[in-house]
Phi, psi and omega in degrees: 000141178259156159239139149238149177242157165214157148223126144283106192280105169272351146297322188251032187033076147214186172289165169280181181292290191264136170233124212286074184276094197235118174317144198282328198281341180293322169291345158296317191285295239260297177271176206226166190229132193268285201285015195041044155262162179296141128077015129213169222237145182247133185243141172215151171218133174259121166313357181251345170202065198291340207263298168288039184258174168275352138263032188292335168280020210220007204267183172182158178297143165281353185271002190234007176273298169317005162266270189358303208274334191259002181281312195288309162319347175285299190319340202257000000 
């Protein structure tokens, strides 16, 4: 299982550039549950330097997801 994250800039109707594909056990490993409820979880990325954040290994181009999506179904 995968998360994907995007932001949508609804001034200019597209995706942001870069986008976030992170394998579910790294996305467990990575966020934190603020509130100690089951089952959620908090992801923040700041847009101005997504590439340093700590999910910065998991970013990726959007013109690159549909490979992402189609590499991880051949594994399964």
């Amino acid at each position: 299982m995968m998360m994907v994250f995007v932001y949508f800039d609804l001034s200019t109707g597209d995706l942001f550039d870069q986008i976030f594909c992170i394998p579910a056990p790294d996305f467990l490993r990575l966020t934190h549950n603020e509130d100690k409820k089951p089952g959620e979880r908090v992801f923040t990325v700041g847009l101005k330097h997504p590439d340093q954040s700590k999910y910065a290994e998991f970013m990726i181009e959007k013109r690159e997801l549909a490979n992402r999506i189609i590499e991880i179904m051949d594994k399964l």
